[in-house]
C-alpha positions as a Markdown table, in Angstrom:
| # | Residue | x | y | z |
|---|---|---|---|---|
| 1 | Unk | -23.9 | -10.1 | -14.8 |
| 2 | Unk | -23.3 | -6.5 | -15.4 |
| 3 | Unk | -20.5 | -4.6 | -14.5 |
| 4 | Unk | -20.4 | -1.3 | -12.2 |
| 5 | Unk | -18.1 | 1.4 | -10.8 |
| 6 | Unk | -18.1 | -1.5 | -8.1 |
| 7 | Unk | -15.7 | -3.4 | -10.3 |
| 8 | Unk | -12.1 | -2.6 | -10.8 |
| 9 | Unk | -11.1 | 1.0 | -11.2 |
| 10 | Unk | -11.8 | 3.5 | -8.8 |
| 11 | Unk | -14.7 | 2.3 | -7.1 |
| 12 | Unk | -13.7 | -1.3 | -6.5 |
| 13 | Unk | -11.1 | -3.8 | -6.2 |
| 14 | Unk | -7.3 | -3.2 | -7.5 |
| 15 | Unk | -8.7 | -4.8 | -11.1 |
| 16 | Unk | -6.6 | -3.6 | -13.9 |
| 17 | Unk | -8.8 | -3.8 | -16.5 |
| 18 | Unk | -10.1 | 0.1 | -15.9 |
| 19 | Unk | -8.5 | 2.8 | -14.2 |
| 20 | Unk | -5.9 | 2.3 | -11.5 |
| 21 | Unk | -7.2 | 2.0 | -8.1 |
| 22 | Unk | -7.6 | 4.8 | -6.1 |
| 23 | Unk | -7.4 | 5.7 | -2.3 |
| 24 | Unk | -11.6 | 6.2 | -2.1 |
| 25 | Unk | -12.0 | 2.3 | -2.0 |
| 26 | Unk | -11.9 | 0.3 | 1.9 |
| 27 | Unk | -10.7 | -2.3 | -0.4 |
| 28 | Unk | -7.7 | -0.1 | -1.9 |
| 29 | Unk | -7.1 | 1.1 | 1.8 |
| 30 | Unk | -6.3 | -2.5 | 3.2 |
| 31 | Unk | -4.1 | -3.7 | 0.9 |
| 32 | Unk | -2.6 | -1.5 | -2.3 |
| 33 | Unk | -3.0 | 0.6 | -1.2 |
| 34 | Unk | -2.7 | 2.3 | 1.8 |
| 35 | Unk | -2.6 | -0.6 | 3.7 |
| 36 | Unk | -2.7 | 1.5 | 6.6 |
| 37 | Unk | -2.1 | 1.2 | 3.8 |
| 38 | Unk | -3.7 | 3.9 | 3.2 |
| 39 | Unk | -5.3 | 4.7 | 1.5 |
| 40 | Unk | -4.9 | 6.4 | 1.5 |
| 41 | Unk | -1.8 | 5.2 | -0.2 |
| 42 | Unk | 1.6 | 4.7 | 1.8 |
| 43 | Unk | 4.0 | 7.3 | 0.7 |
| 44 | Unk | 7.1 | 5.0 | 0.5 |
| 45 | Unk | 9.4 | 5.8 | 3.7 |
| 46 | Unk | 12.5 | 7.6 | 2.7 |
| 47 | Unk | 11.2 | 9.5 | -0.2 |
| 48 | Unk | 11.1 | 13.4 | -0.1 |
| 49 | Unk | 6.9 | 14.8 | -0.2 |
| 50 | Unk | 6.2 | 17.5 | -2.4 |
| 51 | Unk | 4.7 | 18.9 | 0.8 |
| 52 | Unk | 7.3 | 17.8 | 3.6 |
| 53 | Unk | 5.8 | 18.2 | 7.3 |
| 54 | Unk | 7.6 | 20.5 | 9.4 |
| 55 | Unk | 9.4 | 18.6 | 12.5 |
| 56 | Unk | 6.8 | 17.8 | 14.9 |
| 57 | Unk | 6.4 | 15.6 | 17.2 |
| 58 | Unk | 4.4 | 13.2 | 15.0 |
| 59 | Unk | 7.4 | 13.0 | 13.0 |
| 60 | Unk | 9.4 | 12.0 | 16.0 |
| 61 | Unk | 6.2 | 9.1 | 16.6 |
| 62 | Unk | 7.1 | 8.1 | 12.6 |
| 63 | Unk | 10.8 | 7.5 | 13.1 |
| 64 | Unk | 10.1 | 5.1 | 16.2 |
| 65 | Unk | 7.8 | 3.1 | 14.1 |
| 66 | Unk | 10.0 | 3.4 | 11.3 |
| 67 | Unk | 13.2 | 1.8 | 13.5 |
| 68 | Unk | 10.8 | -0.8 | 14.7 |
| 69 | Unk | 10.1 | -1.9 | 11.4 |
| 70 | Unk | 13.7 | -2.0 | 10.3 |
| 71 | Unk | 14.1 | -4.4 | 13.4 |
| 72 | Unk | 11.6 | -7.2 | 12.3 |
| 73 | Unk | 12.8 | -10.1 | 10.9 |
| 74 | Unk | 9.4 | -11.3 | 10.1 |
| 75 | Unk | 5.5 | -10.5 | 10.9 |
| 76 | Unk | 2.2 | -11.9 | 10.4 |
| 77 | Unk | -1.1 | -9.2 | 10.6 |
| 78 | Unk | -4.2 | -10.2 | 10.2 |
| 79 | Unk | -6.6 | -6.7 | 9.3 |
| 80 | Unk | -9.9 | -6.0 | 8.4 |
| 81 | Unk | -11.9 | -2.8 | 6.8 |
| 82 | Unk | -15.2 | -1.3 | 6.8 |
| 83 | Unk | -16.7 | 1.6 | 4.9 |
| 84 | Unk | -19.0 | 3.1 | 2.0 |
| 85 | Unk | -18.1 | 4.3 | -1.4 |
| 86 | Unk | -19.6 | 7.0 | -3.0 |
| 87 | Unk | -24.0 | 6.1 | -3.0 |
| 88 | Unk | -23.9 | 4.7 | 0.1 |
| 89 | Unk | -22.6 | 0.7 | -0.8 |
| 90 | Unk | -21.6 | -1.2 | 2.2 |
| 91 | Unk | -18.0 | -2.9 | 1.6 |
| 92 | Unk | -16.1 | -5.1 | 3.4 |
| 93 | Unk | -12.4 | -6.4 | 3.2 |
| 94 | Unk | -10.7 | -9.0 | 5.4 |
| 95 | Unk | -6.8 | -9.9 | 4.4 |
| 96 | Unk | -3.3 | -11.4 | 5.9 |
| 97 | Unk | 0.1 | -9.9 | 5.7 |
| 98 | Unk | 3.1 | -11.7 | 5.6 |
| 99 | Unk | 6.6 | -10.5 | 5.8 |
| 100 | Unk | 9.5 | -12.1 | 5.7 |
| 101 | Unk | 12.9 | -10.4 | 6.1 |
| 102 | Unk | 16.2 | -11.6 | 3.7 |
| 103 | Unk | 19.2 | -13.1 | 5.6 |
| 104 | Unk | 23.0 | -13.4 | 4.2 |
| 105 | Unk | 21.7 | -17.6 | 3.9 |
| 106 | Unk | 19.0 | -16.4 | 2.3 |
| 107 | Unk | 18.9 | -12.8 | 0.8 |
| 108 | Unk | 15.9 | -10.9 | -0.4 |
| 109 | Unk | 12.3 | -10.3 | 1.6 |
| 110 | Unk | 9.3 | -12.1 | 0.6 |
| 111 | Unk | 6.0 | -11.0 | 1.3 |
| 112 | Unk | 3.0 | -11.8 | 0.4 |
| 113 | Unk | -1.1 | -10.3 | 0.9 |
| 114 | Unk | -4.6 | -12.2 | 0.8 |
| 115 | Unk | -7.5 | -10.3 | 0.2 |
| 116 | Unk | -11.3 | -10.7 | 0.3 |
| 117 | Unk | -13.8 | -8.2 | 0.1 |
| 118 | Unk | -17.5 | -8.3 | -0.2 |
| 119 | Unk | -19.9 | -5.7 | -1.4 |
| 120 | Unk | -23.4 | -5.2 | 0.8 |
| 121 | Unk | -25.2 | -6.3 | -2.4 |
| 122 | Unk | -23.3 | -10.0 | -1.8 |
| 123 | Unk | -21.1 | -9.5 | -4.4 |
| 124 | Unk | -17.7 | -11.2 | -3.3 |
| 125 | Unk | -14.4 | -11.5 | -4.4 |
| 126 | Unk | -10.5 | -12.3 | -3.7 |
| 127 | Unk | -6.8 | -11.3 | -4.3 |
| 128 | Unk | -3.7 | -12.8 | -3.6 |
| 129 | Unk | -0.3 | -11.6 | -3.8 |
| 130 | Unk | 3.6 | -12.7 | -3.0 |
| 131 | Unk | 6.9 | -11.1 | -3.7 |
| 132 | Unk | 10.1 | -12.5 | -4.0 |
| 133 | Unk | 13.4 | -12.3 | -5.8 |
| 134 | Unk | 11.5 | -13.4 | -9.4 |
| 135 | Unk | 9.7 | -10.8 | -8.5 |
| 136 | Unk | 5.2 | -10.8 | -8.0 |
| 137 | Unk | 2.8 | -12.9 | -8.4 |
| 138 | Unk | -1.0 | -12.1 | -8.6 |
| 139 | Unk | -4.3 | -13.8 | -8.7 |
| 140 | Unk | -7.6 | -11.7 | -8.9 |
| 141 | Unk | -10.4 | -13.3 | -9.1 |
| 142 | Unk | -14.1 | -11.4 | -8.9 |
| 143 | Unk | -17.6 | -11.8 | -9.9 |
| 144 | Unk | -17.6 | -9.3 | -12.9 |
| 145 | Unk | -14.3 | -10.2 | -14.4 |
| 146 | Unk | -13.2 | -14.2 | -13.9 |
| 147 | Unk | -10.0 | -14.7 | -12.9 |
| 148 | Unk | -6.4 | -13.2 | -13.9 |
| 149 | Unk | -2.9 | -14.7 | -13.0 |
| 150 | Unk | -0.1 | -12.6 | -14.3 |
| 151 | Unk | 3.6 | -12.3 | -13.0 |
| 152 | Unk | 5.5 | -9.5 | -12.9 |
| 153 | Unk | 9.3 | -9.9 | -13.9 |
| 154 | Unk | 12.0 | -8.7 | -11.3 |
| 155 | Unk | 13.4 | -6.2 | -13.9 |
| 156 | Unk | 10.1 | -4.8 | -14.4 |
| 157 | Unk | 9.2 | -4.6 | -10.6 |
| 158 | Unk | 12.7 | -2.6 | -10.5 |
| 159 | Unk | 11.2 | 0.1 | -13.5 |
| 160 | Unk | 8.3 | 0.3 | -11.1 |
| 161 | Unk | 9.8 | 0.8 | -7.3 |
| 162 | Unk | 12.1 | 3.4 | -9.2 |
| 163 | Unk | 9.1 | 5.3 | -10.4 |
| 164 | Unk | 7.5 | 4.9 | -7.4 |
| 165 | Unk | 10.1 | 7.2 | -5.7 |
| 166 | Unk | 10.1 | 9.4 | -8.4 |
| 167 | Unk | 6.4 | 10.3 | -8.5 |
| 168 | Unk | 6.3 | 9.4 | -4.4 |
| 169 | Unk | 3.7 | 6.7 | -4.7 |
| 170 | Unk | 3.6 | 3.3 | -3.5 |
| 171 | Unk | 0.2 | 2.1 | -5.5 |
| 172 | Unk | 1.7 | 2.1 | -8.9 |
| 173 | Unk | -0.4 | -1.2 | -11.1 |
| 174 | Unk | 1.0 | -4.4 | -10.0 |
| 175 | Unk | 2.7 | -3.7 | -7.0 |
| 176 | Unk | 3.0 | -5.7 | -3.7 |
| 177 | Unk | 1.0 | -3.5 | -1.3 |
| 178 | Unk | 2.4 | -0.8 | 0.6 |
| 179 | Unk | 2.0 | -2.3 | 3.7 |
| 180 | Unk | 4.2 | -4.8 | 3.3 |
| 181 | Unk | 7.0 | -2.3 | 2.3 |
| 182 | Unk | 6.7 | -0.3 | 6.1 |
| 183 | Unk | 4.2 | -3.4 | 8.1 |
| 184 | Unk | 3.9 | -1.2 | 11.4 |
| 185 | Unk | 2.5 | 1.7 | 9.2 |
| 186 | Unk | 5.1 | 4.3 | 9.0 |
| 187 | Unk | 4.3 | 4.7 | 5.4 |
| 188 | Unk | 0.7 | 4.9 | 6.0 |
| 189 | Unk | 1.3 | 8.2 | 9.1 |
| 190 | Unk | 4.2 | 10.1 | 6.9 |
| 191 | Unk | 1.1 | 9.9 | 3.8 |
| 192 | Unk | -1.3 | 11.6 | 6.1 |
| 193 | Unk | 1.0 | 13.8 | 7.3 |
| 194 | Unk | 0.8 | 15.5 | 3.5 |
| 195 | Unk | -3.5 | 15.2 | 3.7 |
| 196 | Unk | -4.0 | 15.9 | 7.1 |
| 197 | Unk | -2.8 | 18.3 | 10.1 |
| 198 | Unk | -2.2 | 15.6 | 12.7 |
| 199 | Unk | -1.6 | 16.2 | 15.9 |
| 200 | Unk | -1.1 | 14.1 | 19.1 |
| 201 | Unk | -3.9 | 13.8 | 21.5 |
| 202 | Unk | -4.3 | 13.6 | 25.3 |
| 203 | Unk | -5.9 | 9.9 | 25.1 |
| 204 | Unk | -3.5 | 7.4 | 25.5 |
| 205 | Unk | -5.6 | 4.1 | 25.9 |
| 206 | Unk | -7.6 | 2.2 | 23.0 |
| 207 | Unk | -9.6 | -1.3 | 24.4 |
| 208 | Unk | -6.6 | -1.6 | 26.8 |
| 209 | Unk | -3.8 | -1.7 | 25.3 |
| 210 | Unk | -1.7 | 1.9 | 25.6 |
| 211 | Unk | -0.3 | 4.0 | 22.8 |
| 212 | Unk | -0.3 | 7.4 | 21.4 |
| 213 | Unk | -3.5 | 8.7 | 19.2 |
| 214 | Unk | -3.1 | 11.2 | 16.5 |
| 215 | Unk | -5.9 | 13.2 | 14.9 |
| 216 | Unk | -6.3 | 15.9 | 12.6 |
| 217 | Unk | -8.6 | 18.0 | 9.9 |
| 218 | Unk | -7.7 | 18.0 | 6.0 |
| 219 | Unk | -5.5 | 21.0 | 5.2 |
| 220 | Unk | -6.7 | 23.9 | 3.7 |
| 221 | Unk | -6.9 | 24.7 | 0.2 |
| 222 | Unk | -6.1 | 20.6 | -1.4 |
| 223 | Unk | -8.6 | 19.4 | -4.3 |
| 224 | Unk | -11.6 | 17.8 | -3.0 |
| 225 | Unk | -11.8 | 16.1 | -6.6 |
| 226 | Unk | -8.1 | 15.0 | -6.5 |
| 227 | Unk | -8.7 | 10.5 | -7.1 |
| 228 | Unk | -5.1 | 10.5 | -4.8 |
| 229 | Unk | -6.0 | 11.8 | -2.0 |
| 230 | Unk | -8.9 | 10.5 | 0.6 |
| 231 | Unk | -12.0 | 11.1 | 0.4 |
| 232 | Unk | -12.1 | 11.9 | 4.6 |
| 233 | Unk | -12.2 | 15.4 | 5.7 |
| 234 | Unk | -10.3 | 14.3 | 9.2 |
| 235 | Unk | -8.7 | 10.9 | 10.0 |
| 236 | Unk | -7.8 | 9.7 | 13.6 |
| 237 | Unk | -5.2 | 6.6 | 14.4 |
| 238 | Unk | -3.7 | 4.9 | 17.1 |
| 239 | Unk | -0.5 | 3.8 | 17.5 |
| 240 | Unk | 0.4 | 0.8 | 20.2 |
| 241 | Unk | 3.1 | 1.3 | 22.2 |
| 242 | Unk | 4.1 | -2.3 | 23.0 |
| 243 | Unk | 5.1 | -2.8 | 19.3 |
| 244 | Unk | 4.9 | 0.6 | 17.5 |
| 245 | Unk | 2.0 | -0.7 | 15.4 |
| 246 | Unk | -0.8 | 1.6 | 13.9 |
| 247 | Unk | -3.7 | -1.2 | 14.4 |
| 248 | Unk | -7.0 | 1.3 | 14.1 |
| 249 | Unk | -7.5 | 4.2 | 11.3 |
| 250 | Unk | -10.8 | 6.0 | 11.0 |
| 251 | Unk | -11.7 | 8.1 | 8.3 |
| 252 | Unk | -14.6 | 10.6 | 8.7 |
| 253 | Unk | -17.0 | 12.9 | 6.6 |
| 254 | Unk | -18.8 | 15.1 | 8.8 |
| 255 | Unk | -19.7 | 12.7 | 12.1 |
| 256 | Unk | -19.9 | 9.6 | 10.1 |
| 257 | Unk | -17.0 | 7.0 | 9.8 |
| 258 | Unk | -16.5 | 6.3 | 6.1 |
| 259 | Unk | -13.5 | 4.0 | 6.4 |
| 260 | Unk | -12.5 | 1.7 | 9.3 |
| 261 | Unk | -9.0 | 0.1 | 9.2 |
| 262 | Unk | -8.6 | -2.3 | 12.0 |
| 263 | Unk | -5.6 | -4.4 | 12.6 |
| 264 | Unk | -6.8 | -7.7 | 14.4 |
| 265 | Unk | -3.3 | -9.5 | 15.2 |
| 266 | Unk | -0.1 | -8.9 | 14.9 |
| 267 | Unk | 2.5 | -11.5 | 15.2 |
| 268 | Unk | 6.2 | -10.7 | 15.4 |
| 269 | Unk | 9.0 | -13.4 | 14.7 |
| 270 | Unk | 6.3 | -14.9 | 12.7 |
| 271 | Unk | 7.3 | -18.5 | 11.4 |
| 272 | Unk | 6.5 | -19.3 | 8.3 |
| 273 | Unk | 7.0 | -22.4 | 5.5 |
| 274 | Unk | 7.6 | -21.8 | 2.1 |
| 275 | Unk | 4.5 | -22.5 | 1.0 |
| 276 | Unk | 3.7 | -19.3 | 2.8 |
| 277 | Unk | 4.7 | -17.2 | 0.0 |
| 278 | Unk | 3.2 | -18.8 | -3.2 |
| 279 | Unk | -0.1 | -18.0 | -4.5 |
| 280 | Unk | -2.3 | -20.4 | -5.9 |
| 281 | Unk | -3.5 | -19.6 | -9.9 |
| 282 | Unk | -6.7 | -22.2 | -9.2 |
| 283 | Unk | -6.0 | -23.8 | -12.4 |
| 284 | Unk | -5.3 | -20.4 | -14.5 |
| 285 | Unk | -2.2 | -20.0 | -17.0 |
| 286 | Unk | -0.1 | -17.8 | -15.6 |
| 287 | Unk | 0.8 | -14.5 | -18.2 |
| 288 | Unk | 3.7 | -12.5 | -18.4 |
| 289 | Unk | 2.2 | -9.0 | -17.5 |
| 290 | Unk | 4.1 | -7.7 | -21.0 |
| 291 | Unk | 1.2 | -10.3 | -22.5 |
| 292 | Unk | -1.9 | -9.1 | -20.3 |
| 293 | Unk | -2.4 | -5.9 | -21.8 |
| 294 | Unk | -4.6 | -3.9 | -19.4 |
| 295 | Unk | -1.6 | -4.0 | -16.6 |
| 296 | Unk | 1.0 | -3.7 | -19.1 |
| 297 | Unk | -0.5 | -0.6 | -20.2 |
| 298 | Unk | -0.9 | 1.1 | -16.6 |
| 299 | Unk | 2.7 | 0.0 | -16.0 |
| 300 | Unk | 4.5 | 1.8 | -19.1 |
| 301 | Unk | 2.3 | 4.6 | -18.4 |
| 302 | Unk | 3.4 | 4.6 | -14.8 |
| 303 | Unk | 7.2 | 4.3 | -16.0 |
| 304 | Unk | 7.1 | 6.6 | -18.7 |
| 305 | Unk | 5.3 | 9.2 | -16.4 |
| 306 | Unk | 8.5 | 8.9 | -14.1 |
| 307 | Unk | 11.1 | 9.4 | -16.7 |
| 308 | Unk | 9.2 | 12.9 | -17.6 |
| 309 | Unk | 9.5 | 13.5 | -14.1 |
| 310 | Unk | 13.3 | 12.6 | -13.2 |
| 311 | Unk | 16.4 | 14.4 | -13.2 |
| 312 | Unk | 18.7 | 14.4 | -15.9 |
| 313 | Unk | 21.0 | 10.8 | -15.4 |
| 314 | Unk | 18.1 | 9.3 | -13.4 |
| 315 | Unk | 16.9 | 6.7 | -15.7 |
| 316 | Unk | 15.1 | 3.6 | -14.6 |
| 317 | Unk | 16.9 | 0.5 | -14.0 |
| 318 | Unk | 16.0 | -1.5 | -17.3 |
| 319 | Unk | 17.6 | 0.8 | -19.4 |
| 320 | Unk | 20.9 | 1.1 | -17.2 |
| 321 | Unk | 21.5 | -2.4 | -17.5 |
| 322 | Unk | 20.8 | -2.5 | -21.3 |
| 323 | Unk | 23.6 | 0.9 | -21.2 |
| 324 | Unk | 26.0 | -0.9 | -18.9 |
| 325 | Unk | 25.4 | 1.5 | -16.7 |
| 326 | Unk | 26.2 | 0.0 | -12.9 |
| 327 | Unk | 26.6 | 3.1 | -11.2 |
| 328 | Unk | 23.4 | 3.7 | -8.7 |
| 329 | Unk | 21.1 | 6.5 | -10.2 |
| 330 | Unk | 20.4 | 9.1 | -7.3 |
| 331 | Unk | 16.5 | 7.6 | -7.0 |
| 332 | Unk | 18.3 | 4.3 | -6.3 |
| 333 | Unk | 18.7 | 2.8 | -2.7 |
| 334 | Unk | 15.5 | 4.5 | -2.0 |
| 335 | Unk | 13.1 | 1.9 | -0.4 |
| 336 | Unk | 9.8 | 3.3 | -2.0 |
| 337 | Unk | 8.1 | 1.9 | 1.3 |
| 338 | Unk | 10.6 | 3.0 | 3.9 |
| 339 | Unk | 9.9 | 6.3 | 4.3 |
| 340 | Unk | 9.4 | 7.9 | 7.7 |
| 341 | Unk | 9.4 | 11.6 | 6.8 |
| 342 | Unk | 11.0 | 11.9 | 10.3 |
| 343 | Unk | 14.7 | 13.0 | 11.5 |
């Protein structure tokens, strides 16, 4: 079988054997990724944007989602996407979110993302994820590659969420979606805020249940060619009242719907067993990611991008350790996901 832009990269699946993933994929918007997550990739709540919408009332929408998602304890969502990359390809994604909150009994959150997409040509293939305190876990497995099981070392996955809210991006290789970080989709709205000029509409009502919809154009005057930003020239999304959750995104070129995120179920106070959270290697050795070379790479050059980007005494966390360093950098605290770009 022979490889295409399908595979990996920018056209396909989060496969880090080619270029990082970008926002133009369905398959990067459900889970890496913008999961409403958008991809459009979820601008980690809390950080600052380049770009920083004025107060608006969206913004006031983005801290209520924001505050409900600092309220769960735990959630299950169930989503699915639909869409066309670039020639016309049908491809589909279908995947679970699990999140499940840290306690004083037992601290740290664990989450944890299943993913299966399908191109229209029958091409299929999976992805699993989990986080915990030993940090992530991740099993790819598609048609063109095999499959890869590589964990990612806590102290690494602390280099990464640090440069993640220095270069204000939550899809940096390796890294436990978006979503997971802000679940309602606070993350996902404060990241469109920077693309698009969204705006709250009159309609209130979306196949029953009631909420709030935003919509809005692209801004004026971003690149067209720029692999971070979508590839939609307006985007519309609805936010349910009953639970603050963003379950429908629609991106559109012209009249036609490129991307459909759709949110399927959404359980709060989710209970869940351990086995929950791990992710099954199907008989694969598991690799350090410092011994699987093509994430490795993406992650140093993720990290090393960072420190050319951050302020003098901001140095990632690996390094502060090996200095003795135990005073908090400014960067640090900063969930990379928790962002609401509100009040």
């Amino acid at each position: 079988m022979v490889a295409d832009d399908r595979m990996g990269g920018a056209r396909g699946t989060p496969r880090y054997d080619g270029e990082p993933s970008m926002n133009r994929t369905t398959a990067n918007v459900l889970f890496c990724l913008a999961s409403l997550i958008g991809t459009v990739a979820a601008q980690a709540p809390g950080t600052e944007s380049a770009e920083k919408p004025q107060v608006h009332p969206v913004n006031d929408l983005v801290a209520v989602v924001a505050s409900a998602e600092a309220a769960l304890t735990s959630l299950r969502m169930t989503m699915a996407t639909t869409g066309k990359l670039p020639g016309g390809l049908d491809v589909t994604t279908r995947g679970e979110l699990r999140v499940l909150r840290g306690t004083q009994a037992k601290p740290g959150d664990q989450q944890f993302s299943a993913l299966q997409y399908s191109f229209g040509d029958g091409l299929e293939g999976r992805m699993e994820t989990a986080r915990t305190k030993e940090g992530i876990l991740i099993f790819e497995e598609d048609p063109a590659f095999g499959a890869v099981f590589v964990h990612i070392p806590a102290d690494v996955v602390a280099d990464l969420e640090w440069a993640s809210v220095i270069l204000k991006k939550t899809d940096l290789p390796g890294m436990v979606d978006g979503r997971a970080q802000s679940p309602l989709g606070s993350g996902m709205i404060t990241d469109l805020m920077r693309t698009f000029d969204l705006a709250i509409a009159k309609e209130k009502e979306h196949e029953g249940d009631q909420g709030i919809w935003l919509r809005g154009a692209r801004r004026a005057g971003l690149d067209a060619q720029d692999p971070d930003l979508p590839l939609a020239d307006r985007v519309e999304v609805f936010v349910r009242d009953r639970d603050h959750a963003v379950l429908l995104a629609r991106y559109f070129v012209g009249v036609d719907v490129v991307q459909q995120v759709t949110v399927e179920n959404v359980e709060v106070d989710a209970k869940f067993a351990e086995a929950d959270f791990k992710v099954d290697g199907h008989g694969e050795r598991v690799r350090d990611v410092r011994d699987y070379q093509p994430l490795w790479e993406q992650v140093l050059e993720a990290v090393t991008g960072a420190e050319a980007k951050a302020k003098e005494g901001d140095i990632r966390p690996s390094k502060r350790v090996r200095q003795g360093d135990k005073k908090p950098a400014p960067s640090e605290g900063k969930d990379p996901a928790k962002a609401s770009g509100g009040k």
